[in-house]
N, CA, C and O atoms as a GROMACS GRO file, in nm:
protein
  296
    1UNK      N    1  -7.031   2.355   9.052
    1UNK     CA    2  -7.034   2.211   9.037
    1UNK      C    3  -7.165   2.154   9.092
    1UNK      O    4  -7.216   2.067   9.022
    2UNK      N    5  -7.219   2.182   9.187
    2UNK     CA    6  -7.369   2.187   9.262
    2UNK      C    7  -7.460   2.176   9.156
    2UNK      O    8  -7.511   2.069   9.123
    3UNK      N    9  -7.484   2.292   9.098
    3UNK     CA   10  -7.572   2.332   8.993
    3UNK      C   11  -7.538   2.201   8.908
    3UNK      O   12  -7.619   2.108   8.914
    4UNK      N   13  -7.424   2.189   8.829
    4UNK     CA   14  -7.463   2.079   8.688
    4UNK      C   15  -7.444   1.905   8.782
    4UNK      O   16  -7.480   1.810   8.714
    5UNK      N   17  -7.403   1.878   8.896
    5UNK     CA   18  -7.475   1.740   8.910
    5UNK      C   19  -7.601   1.743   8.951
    5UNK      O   20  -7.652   1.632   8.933
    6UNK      N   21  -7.728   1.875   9.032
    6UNK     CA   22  -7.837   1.823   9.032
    6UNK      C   23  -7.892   1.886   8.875
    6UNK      O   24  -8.014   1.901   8.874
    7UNK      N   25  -7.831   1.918   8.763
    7UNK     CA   26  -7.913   1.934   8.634
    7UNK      C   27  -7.878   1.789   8.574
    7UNK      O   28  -7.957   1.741   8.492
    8UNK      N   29  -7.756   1.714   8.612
    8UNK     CA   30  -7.711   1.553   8.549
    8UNK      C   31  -7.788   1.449   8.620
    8UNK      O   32  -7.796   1.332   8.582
    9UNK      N   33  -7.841   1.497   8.722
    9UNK     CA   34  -7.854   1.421   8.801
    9UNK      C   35  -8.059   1.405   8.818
    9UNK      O   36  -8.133   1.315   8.858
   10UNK      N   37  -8.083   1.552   8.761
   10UNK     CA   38  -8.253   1.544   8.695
   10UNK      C   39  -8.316   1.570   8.817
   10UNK      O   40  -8.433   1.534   8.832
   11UNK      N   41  -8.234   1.648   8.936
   11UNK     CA   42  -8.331   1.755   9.029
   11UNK      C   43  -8.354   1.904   8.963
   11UNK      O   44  -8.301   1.953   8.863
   12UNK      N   45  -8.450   1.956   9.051
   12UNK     CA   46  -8.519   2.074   9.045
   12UNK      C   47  -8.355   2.166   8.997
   12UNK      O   48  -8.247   2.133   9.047
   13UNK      N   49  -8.367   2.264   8.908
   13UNK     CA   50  -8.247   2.362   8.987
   13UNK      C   51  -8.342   2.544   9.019
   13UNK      O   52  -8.413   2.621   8.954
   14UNK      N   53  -8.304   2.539   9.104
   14UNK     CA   54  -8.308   2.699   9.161
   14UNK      C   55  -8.276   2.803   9.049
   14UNK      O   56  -8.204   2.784   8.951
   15UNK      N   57  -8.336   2.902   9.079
   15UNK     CA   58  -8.274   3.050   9.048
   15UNK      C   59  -8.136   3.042   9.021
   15UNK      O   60  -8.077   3.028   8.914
   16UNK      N   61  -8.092   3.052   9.144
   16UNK     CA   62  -7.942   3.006   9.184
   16UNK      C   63  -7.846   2.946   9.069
   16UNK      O   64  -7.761   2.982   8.988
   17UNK      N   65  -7.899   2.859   9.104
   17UNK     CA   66  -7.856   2.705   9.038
   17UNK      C   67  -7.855   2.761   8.878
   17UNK      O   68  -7.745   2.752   8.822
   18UNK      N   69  -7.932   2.801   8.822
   18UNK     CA   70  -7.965   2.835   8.666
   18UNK      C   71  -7.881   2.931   8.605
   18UNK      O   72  -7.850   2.931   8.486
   19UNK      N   73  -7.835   3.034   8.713
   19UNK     CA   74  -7.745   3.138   8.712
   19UNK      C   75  -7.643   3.112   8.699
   19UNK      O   76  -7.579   3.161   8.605
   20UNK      N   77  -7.572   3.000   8.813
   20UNK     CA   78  -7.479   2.919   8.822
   20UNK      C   79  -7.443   2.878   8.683
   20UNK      O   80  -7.355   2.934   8.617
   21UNK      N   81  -7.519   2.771   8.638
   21UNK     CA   82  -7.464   2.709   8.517
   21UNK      C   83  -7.483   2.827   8.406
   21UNK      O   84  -7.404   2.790   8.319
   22UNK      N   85  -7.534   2.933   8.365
   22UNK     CA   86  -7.519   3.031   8.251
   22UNK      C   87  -7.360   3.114   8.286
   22UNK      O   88  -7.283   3.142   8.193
   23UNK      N   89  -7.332   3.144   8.412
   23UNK     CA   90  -7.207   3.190   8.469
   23UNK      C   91  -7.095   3.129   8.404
   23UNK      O   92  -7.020   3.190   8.327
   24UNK      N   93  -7.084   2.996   8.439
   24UNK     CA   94  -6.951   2.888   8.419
   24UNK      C   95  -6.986   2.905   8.241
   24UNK      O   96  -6.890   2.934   8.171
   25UNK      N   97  -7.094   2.889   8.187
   25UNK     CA   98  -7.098   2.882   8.057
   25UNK      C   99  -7.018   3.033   7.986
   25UNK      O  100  -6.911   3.022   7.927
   26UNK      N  101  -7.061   3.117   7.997
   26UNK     CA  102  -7.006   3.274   7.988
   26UNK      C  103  -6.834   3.260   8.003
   26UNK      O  104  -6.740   3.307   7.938
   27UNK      N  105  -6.845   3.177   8.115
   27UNK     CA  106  -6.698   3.216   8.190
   27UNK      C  107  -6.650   3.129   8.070
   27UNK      O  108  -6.593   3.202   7.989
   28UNK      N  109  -6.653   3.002   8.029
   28UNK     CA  110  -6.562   2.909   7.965
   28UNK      C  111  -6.566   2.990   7.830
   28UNK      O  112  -6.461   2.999   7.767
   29UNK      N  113  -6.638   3.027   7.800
   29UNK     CA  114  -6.675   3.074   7.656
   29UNK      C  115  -6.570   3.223   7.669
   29UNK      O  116  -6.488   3.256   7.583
   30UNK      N  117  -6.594   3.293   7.789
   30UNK     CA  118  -6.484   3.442   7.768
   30UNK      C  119  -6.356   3.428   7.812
   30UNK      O  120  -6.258   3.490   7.771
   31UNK      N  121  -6.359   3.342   7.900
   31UNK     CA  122  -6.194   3.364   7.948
   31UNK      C  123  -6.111   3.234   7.905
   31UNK      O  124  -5.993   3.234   7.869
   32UNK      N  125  -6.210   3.104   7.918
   32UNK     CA  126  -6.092   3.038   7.928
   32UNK      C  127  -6.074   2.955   7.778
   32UNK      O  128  -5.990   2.866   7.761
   33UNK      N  129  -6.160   2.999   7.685
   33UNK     CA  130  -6.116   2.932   7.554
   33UNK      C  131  -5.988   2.952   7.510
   33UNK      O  132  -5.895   3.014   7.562
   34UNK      N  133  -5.996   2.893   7.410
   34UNK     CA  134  -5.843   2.831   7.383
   34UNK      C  135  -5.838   2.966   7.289
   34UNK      O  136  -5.733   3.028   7.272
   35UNK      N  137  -5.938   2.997   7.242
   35UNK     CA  138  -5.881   3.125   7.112
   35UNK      C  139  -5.876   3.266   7.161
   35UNK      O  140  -5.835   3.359   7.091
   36UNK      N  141  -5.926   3.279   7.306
   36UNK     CA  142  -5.913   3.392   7.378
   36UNK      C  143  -5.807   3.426   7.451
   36UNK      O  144  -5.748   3.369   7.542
   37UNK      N  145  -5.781   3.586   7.366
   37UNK     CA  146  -5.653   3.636   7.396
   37UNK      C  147  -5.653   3.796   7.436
   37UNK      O  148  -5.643   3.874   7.341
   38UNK      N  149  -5.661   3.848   7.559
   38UNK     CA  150  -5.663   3.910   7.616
   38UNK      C  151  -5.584   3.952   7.727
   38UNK      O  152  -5.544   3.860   7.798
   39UNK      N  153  -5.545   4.097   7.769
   39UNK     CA  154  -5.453   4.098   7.864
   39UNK      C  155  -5.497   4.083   7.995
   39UNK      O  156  -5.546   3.970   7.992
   40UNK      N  157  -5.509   4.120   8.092
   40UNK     CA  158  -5.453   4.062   8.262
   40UNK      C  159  -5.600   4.198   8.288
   40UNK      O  160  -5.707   4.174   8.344
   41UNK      N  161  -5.569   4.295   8.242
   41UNK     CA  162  -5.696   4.406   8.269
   41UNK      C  163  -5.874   4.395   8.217
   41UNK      O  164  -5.975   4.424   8.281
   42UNK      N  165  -5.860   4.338   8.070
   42UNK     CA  166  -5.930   4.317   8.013
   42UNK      C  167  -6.043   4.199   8.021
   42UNK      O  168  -6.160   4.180   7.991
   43UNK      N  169  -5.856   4.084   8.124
   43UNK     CA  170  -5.926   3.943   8.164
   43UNK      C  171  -6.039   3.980   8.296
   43UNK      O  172  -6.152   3.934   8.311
   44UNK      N  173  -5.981   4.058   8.364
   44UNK     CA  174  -6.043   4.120   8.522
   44UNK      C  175  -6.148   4.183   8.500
   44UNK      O  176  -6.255   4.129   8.530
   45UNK      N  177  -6.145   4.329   8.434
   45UNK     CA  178  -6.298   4.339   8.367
   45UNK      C  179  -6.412   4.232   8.347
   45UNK      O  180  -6.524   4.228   8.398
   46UNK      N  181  -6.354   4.150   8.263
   46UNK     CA  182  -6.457   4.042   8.226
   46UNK      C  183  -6.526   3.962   8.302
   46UNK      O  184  -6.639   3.914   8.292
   47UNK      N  185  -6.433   3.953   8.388
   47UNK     CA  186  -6.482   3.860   8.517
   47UNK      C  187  -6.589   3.955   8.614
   47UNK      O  188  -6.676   3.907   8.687
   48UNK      N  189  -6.566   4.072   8.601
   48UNK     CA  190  -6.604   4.133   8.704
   48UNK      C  191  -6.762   4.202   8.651
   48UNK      O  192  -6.850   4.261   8.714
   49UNK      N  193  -6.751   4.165   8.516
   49UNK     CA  194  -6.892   4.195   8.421
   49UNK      C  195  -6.971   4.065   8.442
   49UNK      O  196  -7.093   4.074   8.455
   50UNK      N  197  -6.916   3.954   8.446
   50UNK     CA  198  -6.995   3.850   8.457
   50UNK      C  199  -7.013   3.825   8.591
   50UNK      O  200  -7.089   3.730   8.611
   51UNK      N  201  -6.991   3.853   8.643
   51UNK     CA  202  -7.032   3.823   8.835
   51UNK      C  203  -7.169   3.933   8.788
   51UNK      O  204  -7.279   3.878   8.774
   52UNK      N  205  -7.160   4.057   8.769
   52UNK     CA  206  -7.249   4.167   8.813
   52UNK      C  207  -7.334   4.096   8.688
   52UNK      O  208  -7.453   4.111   8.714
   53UNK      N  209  -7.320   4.033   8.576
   53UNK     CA  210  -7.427   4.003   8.491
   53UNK      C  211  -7.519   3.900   8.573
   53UNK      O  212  -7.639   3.928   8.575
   54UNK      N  213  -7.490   3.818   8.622
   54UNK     CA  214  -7.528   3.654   8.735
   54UNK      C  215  -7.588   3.671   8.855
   54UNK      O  216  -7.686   3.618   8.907
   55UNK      N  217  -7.481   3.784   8.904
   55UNK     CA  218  -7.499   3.755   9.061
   55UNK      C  219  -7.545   3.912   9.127
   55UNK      O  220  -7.551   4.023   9.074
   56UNK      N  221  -7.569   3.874   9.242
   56UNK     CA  222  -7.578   4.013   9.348
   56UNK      C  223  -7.455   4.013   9.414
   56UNK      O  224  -7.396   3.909   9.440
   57UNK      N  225  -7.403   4.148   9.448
   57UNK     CA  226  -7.268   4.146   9.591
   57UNK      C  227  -7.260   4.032   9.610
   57UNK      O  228  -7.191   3.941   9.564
   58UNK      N  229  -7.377   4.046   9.725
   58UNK     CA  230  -7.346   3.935   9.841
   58UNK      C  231  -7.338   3.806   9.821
   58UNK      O  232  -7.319   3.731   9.918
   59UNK      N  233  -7.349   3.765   9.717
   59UNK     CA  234  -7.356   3.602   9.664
   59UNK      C  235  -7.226   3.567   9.548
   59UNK      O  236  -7.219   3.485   9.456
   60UNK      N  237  -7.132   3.670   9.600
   60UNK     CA  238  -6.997   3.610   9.508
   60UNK      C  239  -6.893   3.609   9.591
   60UNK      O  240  -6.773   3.609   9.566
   61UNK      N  241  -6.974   3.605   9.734
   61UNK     CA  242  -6.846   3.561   9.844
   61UNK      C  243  -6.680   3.619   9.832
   61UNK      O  244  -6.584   3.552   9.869
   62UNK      N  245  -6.670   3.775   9.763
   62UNK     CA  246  -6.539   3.825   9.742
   62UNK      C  247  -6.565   3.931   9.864
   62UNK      O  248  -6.680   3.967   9.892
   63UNK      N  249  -6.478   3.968   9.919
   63UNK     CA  250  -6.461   4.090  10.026
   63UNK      C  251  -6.486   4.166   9.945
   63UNK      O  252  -6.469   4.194   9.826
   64UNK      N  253  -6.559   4.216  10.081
   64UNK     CA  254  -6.670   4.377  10.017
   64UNK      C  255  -6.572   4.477   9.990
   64UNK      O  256  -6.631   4.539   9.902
   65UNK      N  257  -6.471   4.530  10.004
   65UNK     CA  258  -6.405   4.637  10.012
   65UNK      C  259  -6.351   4.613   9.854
   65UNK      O  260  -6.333   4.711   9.781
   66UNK      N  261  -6.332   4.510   9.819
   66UNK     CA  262  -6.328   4.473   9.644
   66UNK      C  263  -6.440   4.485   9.554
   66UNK      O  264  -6.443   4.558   9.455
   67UNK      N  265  -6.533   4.410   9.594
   67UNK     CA  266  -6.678   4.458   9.568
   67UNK      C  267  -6.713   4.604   9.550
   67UNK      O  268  -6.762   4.652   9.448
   68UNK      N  269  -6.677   4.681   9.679
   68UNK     CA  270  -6.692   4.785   9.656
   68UNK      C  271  -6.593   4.915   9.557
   68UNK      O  272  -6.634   5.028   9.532
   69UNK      N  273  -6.486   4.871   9.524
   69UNK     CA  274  -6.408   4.937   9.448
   69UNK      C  275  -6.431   4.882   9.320
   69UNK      O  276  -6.483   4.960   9.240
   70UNK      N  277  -6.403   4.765   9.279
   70UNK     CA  278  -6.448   4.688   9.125
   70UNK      C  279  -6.576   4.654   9.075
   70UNK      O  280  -6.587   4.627   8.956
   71UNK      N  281  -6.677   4.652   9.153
   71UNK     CA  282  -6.835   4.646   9.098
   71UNK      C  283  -6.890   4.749   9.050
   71UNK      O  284  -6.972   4.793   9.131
   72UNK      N  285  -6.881   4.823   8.934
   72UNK     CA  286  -6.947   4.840   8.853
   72UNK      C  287  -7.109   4.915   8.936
   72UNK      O  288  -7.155   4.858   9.035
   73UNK      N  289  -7.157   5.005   8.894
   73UNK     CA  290  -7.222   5.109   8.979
   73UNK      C  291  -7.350   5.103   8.870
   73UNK      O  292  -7.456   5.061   8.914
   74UNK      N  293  -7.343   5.148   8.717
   74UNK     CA  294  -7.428   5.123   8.628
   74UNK      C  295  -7.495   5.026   8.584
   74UNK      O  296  -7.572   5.042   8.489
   0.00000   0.00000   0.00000
């Protein structure tokens, strides 16, 4: 939410920030459209492809011991 009021709002955005809003975009577009239909495994995958597509570990604020079992190595 950070990210799109200083892009509405016509500040600078960060790295961060740019990541941010392509993330939520990805996310609305894979999981939460209305025509997307997927199971409970497939939904988790996805999520867990788009964090590692966006972000580093340490900047998705999930416990490492999850991180470290569900993040994706390749």
């Amino acid at each position: 939410a950070n990210a799109k009021t200083k892009l509405e709002n016509g500040f600078d955005l960060t790295d961060y920030d740019e990541r941010c809003l392509k993330f939520a975009k990805d996310y609305s577009f894979k999981l939460l459209a209305v025509d997307v239909n997927i199971n409970i495994d497939e939904m988790l995958n996805t999520g867990w492809d788009l964090f590692k597509k966006y972000f580093k570990p340490e900047e998705v604020g999930i416990k490492q011991e999850l991180v470290d079992k569900y993040w994706s190595k390749d």
